[in-house]
C-alpha positions in Angstrom: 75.9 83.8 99.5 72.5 84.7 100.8 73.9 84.1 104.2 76.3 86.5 103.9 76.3 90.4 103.7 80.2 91.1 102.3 81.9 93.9 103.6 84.4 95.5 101.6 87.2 98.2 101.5 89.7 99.4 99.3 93.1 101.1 99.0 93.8 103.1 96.3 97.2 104.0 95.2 97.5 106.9 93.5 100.9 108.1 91.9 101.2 111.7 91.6 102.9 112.6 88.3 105.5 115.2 90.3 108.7 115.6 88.0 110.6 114.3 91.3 110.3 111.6 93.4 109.2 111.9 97.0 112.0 112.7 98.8 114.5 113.1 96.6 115.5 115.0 92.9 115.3 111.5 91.1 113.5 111.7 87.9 109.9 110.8 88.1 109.1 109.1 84.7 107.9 106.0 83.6 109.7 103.8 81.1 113.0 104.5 81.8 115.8 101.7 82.0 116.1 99.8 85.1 117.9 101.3 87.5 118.5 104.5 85.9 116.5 106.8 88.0 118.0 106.4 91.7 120.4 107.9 94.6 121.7 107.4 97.6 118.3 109.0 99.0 115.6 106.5 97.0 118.0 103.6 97.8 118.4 104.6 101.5 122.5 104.3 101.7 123.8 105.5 104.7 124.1 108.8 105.1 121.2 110.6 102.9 118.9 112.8 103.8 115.7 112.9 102.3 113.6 115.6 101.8 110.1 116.3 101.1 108.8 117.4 97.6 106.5 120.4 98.1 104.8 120.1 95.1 103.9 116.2 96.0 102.2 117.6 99.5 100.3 120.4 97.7 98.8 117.5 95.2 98.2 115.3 98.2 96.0 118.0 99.9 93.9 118.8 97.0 93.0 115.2 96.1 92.3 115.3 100.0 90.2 118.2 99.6 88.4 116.9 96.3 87.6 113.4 98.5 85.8 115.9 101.7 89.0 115.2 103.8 89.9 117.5 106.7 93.6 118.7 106.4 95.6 118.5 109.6 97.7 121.2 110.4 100.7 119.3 111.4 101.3 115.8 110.3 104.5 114.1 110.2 106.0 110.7 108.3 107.0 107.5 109.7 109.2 104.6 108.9 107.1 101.2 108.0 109.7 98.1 109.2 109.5 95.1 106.6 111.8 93.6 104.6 111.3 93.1 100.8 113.7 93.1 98.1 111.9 95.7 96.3 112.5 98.1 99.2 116.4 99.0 99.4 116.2 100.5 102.8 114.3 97.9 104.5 111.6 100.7 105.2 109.0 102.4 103.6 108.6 106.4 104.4 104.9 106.8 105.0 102.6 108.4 107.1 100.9 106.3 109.9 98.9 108.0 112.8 98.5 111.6 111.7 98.2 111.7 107.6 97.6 115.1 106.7 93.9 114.1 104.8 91.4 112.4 107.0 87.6 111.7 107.4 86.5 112.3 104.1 83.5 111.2 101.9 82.5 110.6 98.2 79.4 110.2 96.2 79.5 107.4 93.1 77.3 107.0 90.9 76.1 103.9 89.6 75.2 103.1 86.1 71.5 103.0 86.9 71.8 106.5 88.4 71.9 105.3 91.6 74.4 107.2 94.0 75.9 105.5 97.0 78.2 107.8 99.9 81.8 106.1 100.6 83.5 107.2 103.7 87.5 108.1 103.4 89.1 107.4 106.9 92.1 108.8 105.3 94.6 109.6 102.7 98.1 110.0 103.4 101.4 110.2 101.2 104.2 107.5 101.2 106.9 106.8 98.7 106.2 103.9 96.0 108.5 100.6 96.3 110.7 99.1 93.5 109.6 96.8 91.3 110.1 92.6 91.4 109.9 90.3 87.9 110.2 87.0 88.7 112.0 85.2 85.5 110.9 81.6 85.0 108.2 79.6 85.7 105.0 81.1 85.4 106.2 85.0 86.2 105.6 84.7 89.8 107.7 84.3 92.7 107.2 80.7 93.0 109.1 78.3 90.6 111.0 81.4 89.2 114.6 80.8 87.9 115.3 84.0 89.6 114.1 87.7 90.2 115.2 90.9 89.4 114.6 94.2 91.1 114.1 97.9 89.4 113.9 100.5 91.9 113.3 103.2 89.4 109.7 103.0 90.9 111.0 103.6 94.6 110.4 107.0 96.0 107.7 107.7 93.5 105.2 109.9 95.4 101.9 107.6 96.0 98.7 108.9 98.1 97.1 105.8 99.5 93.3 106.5 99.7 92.1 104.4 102.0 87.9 103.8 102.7 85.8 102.8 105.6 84.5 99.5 106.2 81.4 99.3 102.9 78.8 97.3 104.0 75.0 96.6 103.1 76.0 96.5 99.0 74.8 92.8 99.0 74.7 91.7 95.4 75.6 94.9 94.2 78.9 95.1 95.8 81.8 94.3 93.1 79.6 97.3 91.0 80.3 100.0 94.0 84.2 98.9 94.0 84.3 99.4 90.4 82.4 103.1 90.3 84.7 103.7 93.3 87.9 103.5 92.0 86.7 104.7 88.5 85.8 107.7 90.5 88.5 108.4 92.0 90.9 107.6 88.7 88.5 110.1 87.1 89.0 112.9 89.8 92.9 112.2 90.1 92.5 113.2 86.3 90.6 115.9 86.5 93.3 117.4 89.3 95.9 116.7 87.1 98.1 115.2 89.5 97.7 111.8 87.9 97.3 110.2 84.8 95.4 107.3 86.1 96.4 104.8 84.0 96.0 101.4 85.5 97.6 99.9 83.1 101.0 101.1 84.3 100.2 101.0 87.8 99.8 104.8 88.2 96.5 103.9 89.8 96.0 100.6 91.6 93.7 98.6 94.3 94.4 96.4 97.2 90.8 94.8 97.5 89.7 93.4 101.0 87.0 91.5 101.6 85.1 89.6 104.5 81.7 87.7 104.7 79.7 88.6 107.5 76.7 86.2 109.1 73.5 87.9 108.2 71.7 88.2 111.8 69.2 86.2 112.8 65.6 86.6 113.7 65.4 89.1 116.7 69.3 89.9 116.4 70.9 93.5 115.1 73.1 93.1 112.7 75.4 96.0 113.5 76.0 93.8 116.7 77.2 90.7 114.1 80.9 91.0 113.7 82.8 91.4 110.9 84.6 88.0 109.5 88.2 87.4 108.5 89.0 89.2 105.5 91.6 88.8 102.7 93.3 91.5 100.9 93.6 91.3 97.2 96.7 93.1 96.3 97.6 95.6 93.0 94.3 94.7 90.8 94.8 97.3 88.2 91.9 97.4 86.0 87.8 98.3 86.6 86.9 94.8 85.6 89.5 92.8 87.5 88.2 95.0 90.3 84.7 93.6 89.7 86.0 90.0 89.1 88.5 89.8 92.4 85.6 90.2 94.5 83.1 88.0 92.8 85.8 85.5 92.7 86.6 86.2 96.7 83.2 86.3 98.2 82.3 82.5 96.1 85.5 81.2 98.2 85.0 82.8 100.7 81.3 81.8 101.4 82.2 78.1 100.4 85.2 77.7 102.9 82.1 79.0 105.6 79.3 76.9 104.6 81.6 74.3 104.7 82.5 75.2 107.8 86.0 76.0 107.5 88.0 79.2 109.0 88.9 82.0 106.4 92.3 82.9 107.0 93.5 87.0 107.0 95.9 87.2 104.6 97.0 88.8 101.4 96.3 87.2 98.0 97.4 87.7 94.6 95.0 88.2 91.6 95.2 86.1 88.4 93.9 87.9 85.0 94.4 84.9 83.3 92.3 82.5 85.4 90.1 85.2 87.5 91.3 83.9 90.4 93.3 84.8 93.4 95.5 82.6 95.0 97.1 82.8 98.6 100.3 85.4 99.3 101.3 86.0 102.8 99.5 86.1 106.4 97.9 89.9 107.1 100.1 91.9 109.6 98.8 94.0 111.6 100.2 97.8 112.2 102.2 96.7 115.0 104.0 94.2 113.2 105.6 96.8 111.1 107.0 98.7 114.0 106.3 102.2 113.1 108.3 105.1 114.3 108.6 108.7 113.2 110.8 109.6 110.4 113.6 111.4 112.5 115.4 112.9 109.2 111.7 115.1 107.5 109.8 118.3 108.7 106.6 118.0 110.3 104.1 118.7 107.5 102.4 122.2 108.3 100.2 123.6 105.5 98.5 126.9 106.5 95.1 127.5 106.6 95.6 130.5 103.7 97.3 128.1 101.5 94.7 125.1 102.1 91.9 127.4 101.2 93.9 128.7 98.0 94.2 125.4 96.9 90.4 124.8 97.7 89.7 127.0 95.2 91.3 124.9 92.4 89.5 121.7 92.9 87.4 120.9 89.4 83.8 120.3 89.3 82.9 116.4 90.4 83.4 114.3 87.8 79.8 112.5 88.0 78.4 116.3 88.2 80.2 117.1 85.2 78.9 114.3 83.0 75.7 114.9 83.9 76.1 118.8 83.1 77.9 118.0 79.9 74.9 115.3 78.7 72.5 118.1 79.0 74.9 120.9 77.2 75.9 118.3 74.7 72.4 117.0 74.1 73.9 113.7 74.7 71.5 110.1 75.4 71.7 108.7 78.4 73.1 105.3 76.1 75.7 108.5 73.9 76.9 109.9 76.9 77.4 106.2 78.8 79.4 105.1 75.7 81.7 108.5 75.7 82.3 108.1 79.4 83.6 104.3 79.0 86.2 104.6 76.4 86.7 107.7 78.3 86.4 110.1 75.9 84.7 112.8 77.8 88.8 115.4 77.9 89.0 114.8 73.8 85.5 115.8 73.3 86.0 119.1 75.7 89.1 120.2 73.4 87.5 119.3 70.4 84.3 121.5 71.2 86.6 124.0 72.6 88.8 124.0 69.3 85.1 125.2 67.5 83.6 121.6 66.4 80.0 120.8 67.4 79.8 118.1 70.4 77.9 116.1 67.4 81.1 116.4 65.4 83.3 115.5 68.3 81.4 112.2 69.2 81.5 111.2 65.7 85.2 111.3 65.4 86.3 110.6 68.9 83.8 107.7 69.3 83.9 106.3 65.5 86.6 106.4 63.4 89.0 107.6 65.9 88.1 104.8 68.2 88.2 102.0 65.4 91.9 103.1 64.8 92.6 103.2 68.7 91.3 99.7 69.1 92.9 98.1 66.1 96.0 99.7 67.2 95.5 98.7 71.2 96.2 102.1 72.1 93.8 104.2 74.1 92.3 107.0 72.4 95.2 109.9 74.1 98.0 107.9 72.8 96.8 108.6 69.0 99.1 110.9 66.8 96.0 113.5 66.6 95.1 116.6 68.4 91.5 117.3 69.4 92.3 120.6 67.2 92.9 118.2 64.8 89.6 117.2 64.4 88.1 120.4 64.8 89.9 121.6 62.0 88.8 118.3 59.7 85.3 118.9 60.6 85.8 122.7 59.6 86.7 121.4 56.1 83.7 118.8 56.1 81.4 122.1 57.0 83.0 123.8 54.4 82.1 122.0 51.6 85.6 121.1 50.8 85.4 117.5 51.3 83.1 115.3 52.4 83.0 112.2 55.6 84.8 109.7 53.3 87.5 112.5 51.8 87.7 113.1 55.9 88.7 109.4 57.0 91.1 110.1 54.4 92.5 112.9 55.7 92.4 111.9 59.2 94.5 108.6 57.8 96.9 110.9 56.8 96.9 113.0 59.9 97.7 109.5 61.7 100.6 108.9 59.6 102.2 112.4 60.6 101.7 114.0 57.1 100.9 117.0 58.8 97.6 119.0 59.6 94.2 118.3 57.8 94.6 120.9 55.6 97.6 120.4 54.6 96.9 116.7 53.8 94.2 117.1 52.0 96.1 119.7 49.6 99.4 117.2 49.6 96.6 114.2 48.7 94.4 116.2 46.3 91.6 115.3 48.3 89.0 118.2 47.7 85.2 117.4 46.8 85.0 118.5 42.7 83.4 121.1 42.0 83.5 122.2 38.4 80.8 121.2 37.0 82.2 120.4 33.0 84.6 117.9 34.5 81.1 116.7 36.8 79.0 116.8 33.2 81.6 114.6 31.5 81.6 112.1 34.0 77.9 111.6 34.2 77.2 111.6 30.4 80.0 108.9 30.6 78.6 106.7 33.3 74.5 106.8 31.5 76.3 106.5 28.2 77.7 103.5 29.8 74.5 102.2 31.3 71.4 103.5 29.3 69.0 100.7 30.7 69.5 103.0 34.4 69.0 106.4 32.2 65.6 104.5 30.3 64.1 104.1 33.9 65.0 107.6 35.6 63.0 108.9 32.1 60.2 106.6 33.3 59.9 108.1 36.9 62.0 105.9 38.6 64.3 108.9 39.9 65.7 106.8 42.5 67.7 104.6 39.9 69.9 107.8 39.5 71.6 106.5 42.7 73.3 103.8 40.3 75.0 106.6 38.4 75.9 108.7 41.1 77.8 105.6 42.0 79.5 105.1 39.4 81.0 109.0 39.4 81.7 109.4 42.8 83.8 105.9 41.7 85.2 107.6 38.5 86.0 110.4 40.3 87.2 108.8 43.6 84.6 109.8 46.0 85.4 113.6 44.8 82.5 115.0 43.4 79.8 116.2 45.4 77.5 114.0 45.2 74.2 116.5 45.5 75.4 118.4 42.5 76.3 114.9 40.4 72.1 113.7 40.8 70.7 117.4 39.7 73.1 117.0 36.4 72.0 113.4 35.8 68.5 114.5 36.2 68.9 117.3 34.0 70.2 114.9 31.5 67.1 112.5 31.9 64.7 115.7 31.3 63.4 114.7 34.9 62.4 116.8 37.6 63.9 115.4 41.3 
């Protein structure tokens, strides 16, 4: 590899979360049976006219205006020619030489701190395809007993982000494309046009790669060209991002030292061997025999209503961590953590429910995330509100319980027993208080163990530990557990 610089760019595929599709009044929802969310317009039948969704263009400019992007003021559709099973109408609506968001740029920030500027050549809408499974063999096409298409999926609104050639990462190149995309799954999120989960494909990467010479001694390496690159289709997750290209460049570089051709083409990632393996030869634009979209509307947003929506992009998502640390009085290592089981929209709410960003971080990122992971849910699809929490941690400030009566609580919360309050009455879960029933259970745990009581009479306070024990055990972890050691001191005739 140290005779390569690799060159890199990636297309992001963004689904908006519209309640239509694209071009038609389809349901936009994922989950649904196969083949229940379609019409003559998503399946192309002769006949049907399509018709842009408004709300799809007005998410498509703001994403455009949260990546730098110009906005053109008139930019029309096209029809991409190629023939797929997973495309009814043998075409794909999508815009080609005027998108309506162009020459854009972004900031990411590595882990180290280190920020590095990616150029946007453009971002333009298109409708989504259906969706292939390949039944038999090994899932894919080949060896399959046979395939089956859902085209629930087709005419789902998509921006496809689409970067400049990335060059001069050198070693540090499969960390860029992961802060890239991360970045721009985290600023789809703040928009709230997405949910960004790559896990269900509402944001994926086509990965393309290419090795290029290093120059040689007296030679300008802008004046290299570029090498044959391959295009890793739908990765769908930060680390396969990471791994497709590390995987890509080490073939890459040993089909050239070997000195065999790279071929252009598309390949498809494995998760379950980290490798890619060959799909079809690249085309190029012409091969797909673009031509406008007779049947839409130029799109023509007006200045007034571009700069409106200007004024409702959020802050930058890297900007905003590094805000919220300082607010939060986060560590660099607290804050990293919160960011990468992306907590950072449940500890907002919770602080903005009235819980301390201390309090937040300790549910969200402890007991809350325990349950999430032995579950295999992410920490959103939990049956708790960050109001929720707010309102356990209110009872944990009052006095009324304590962190262990809390997991309680909250275990009941999970289970849909109703609010933390209203659990912890059900359960009986308050923190004693009355101190007879507290002085009977201590004279009944030193009666029980007079040896402990002989050595907090001979100074050794911190053996009183032993009988708090054994109350907070007789009691079920109820009593408060300050007021149990002043009564057992008070019994030895000690002072604490």
């Amino acid at each position: 590899m140290e005779d390569f610089d690799p060159v890199f760019g990636i297309e992001v595929h963004v689904e908006l979360n519209t309640k239509t599709k694209m071009f038609c009044g389809c349901a936009n929802e994922f989950g649904a049976e196969p083949n229940t969310q379609v019409c003559p317009v998503c399946l192309g039948l002769p006949g049907s006219m399509p018709v842009t969704n408004e709300k799809a263009v007005e998410s498509a400019i703001r994403l455009g205006l949260a990546l730098g992007c110009s906005i053109r003021e008139s930019s029309r559709f096209a029809r991409k020619n190629y023939f797929y099973p997973d495309l009814a109408k043998d075409y794909q609506i999508s815009q080609y030489d005027e998108p309506t968001c162009y020459e854009g740029s972004l900031e990411v920030v590595l882990d180290d701190g280190t920020v590095v500027e990616i150029g946007i050549e453009r971002a333009h809408m298109e409708e989504d395809a259906g969706k292939n499974t390949h039944v038999g063999g090994s899932g894919g096409i080949q060896g399959a007993d046979h395939s089956l298409v859902d085209y629930n999926r087709g005419g789902v609104p998509l921006v496809e982000i689409v970067t400049k050639p990335i060059e001069g990462m050198g070693s540090r190149t499969a960390e860029v494309a992961r802060a890239y995309v991360a970045t721009i799954r985290d600023i789809v999120r703040a928009l709230g046009i997405s949910d960004g989960r790559m896990d269900q494909g509402s944001v994926r990467a086509d990965v393309n790669l290419s090795l290029r010479p290093k120059a040689q001694a007296g030679e300008d390496q802008s004046a290299v060209p570029f090498g044959k690159r391959s295009e890793t289709k739908n990765v769908n997750s930060l680390r396969a991002i990471e791994r497709a290209i590390h995987f890509e460049a080490g073939r890459q570089a040993a089909l050239l030292s070997d000195g065999k051709p790279v071929v252009q083409e598309t390949r498809h990632w494995h998760e379950d061997t980290n490798a890619t393996t060959p799909g079809r030869s690249k085309e190029e634009a012409e091969d797909y025999r673009y031509f406008p979209e007779p049947d839409l509307l130029p799109v023509e947003p007006s200045r007034e209503w571009v700069e409106e929506l200007r004024g409702t992009i959020p802050e930058h998502p890297a900007k905003q961590r590094a805000r919220l640390k300082d607010e939060w009085g986060f560590s660099d290592l607290e804050m990293r953590d919160v960011v990468a089981a992306d907590a950072i929209p449940a500890l907002l709410a919770t602080v903005g429910a009235g819980a301390t960003p201390q309090a937040a971080r300790k549910w969200w990122m402890g007991e809350l995330a325990r349950v999430a992971n032995d579950q295999g849910v992410s920490l959103e699809e939990l049956a708790v509100t960050p109001a929720d929490v707010a309102e356990l941690q209110s009872l944990v400030d009052s006095g009324r319980i304590n962190d262990k009566l809390a997991r309680q609580a909250l275990a009941g919360v999970l289970a849909g027993e109703g609010s933390p309050t209203a659990v912890v009455e059900a359960r009986g879960l308050e923190i004693v208080s009355d101190d007879s029933a507290l002085e009977k259970a201590v004279d009944e745990a030193l009666a029980a163990q007079p040896d402990v009581l002989a050595k907090i009479q001979d100074g050794k306070v911190q053996a009183a530990g032993a009988i708090v024990g054994a109350v907070m055990k007789a009691t079920r972890g109820q009593a408060d557990a300050g007021r149990v050691r002043e009564i057992i001191l008070q019994r030895a005739g000690v002072e604490g």
